[in-house]
C-alpha positions as CSV (number, residue, x, y, z in Angstrom):
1,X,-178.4,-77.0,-100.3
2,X,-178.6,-79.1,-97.1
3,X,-178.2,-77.2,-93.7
4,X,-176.5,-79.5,-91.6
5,X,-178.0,-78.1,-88.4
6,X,-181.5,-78.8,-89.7
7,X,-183.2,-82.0,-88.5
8,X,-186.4,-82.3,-90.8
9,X,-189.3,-83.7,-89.1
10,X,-190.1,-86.9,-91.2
11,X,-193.6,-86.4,-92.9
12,X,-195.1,-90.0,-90.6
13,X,-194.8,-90.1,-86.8
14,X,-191.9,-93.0,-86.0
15,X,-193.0,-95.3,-83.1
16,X,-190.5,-96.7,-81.1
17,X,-191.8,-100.9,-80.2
18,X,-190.4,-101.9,-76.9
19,X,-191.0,-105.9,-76.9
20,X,-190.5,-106.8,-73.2
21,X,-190.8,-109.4,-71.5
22,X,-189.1,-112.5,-69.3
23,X,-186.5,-115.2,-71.7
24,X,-188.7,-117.6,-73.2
25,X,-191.9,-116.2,-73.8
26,X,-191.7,-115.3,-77.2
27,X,-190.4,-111.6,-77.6
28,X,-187.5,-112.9,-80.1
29,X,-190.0,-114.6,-82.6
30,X,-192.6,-111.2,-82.5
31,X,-189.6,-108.6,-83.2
32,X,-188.1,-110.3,-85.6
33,X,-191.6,-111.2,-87.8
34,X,-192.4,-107.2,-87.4
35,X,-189.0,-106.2,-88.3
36,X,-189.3,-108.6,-91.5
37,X,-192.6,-107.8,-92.3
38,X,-192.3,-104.0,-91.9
39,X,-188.6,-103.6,-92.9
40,X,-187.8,-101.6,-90.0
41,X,-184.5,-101.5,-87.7
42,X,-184.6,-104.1,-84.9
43,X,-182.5,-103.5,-81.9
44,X,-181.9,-106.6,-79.8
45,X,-180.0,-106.2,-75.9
46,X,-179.0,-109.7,-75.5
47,X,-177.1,-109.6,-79.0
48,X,-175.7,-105.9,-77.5
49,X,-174.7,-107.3,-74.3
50,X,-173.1,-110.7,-75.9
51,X,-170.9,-108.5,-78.0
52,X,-170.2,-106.6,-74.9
53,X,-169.2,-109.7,-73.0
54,X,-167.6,-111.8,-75.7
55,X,-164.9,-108.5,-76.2
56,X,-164.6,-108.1,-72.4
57,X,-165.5,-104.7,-72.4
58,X,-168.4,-105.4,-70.4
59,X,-170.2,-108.3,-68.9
60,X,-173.9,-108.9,-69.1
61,X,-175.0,-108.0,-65.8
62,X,-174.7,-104.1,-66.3
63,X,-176.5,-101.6,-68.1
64,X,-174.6,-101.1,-70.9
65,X,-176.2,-103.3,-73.3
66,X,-179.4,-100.7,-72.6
67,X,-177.4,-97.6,-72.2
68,X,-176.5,-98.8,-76.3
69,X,-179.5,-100.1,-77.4
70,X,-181.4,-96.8,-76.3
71,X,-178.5,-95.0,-78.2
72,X,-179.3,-97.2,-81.4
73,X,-182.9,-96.6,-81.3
74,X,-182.6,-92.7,-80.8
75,X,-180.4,-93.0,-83.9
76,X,-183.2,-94.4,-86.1
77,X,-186.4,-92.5,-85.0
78,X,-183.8,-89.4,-85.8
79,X,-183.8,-90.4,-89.2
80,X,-187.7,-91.1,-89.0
81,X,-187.7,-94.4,-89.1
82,X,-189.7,-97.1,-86.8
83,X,-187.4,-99.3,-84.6
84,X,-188.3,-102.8,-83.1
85,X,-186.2,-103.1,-79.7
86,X,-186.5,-106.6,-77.7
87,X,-185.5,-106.9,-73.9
88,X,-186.3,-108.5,-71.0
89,X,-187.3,-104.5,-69.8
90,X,-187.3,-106.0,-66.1
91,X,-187.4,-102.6,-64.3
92,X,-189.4,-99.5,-64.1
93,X,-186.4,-97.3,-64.6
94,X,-185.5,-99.5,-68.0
95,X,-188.9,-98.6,-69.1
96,X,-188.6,-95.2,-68.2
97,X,-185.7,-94.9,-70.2
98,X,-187.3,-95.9,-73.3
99,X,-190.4,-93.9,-73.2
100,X,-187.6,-90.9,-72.5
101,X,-186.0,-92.3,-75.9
102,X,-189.0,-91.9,-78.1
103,X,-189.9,-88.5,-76.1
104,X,-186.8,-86.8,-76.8
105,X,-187.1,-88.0,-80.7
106,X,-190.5,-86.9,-81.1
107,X,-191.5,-90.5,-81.2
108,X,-194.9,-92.7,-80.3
109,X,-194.1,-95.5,-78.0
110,X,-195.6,-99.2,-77.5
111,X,-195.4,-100.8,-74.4
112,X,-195.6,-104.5,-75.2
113,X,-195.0,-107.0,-72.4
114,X,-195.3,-110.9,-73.9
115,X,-195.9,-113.1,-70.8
116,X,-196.7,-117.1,-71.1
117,X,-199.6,-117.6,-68.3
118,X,-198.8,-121.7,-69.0
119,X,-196.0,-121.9,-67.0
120,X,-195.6,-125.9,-68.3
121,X,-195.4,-124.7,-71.3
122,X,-193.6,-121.4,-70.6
123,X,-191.2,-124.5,-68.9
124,X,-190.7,-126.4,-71.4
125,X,-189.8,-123.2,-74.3
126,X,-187.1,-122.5,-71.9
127,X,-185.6,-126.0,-71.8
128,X,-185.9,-126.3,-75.8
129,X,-184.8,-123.1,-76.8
130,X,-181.6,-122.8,-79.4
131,X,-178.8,-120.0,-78.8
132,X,-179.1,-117.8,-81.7
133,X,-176.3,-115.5,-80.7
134,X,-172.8,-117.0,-80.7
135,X,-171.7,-117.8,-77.3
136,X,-175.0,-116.5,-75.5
137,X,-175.5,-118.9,-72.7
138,X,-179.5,-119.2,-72.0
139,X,-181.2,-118.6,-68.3
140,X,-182.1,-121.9,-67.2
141,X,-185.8,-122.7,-65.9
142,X,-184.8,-121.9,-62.5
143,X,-182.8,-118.4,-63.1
144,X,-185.8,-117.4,-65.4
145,X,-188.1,-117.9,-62.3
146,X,-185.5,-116.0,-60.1
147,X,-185.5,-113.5,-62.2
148,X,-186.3,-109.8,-60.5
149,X,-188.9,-109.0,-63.1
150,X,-190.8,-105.9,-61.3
151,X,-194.6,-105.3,-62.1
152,X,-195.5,-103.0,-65.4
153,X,-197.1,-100.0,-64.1
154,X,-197.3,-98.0,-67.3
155,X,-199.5,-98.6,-70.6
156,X,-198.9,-101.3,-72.3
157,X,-200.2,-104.1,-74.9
158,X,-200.2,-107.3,-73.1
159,X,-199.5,-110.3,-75.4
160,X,-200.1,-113.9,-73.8
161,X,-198.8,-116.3,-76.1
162,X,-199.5,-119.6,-74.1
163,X,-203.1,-118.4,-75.7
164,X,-202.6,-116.9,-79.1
165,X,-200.2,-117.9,-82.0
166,X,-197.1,-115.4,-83.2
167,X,-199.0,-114.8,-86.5
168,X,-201.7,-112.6,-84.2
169,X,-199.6,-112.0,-82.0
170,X,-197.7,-109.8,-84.9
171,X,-201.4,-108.3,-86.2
172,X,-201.9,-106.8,-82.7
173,X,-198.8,-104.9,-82.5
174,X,-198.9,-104.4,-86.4
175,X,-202.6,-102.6,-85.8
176,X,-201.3,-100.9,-82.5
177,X,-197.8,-100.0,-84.5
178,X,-199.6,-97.6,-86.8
179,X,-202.3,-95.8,-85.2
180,X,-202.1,-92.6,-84.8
């Protein structure tokens, strides 16, 4: 008999993987190799907030997309599982939120911010990137460097890929990912 009001405690620690980081410098390509390679939910915001926009329920500028994605993510490390959410994360109070996440669902958390400290080459990803998400229209070079991005001030593992491939990129977070 199952007791519906019981929430067994899984029998491994879930980690919640917040991939922050500003549009272009690689957070997409980490997630989705560690979601592939580990089989584990990922949770994306700009695909959230597209589907927001694109029904007209929302547009992207808000908080919903996050207010949702921290939703979905709770809803996995319930069930015990890992979750793999990508973001920009430009705010301390975004950040916040998701350490409360994995908190309140007895989850680890890792902090990882991907920066590219080649801004020609951080440049030039930008201008050559292809949408992935229907409709999805891309910061340019300019809005990217507008961006309010605010200063981490909390742990985190920092990933510069203008320096290191995605293959270790994915090993880091992979070794980090499963410590415990």
């Amino acid at each position: 008999m199952v007791d519906a009001g019981h929430n067994p405690q899984p029998s491994a620690r879930a980690t919640l993987v917040v991939i922050g980081g500003l549009p272009a410098t690689g957070k997409s390509t980490i997630a989705r190799a560690l979601t592939r390679q580990h089989q584990i939910p990922y949770v994306r915001i700009d695909t959230i907030e597209q589907a927001l926009t694109g029904s007209g329920i929302a547009d992207a500028s808000g908080t919903a997309g996050y207010i949702i994605g921290y939703a979905l993510a709770a809803e996995q490390l319930r069930l015990g599982l890992s979750v793999v959410v990508e973001c920009v994360n430009p705010v301390e109070v975004t950040r916040d939120a998701w350490s409360a996440t994995a908190q309140q669902n007895s989850a680890r958390l890792l902090n990882v911010e991907v920066i590219c400290s080649d801004p020609d080459e951080h440049r030039r990803r930008a201008e050559q990137r292809v949408v992935d998400i229907p409709d999805l229209v891309l910061p340019t070079w300019q809005e990217i460097l507008d961006r309010d991005y605010e200063p981490w001030t909390v742990e985190r593992l920092v990933l510069d890929t203008a320096i290191m491939n995605f293959d270790s990129a994915v090993r880091l977070v992979t070794a980090r990912m499963f410590i415990a």
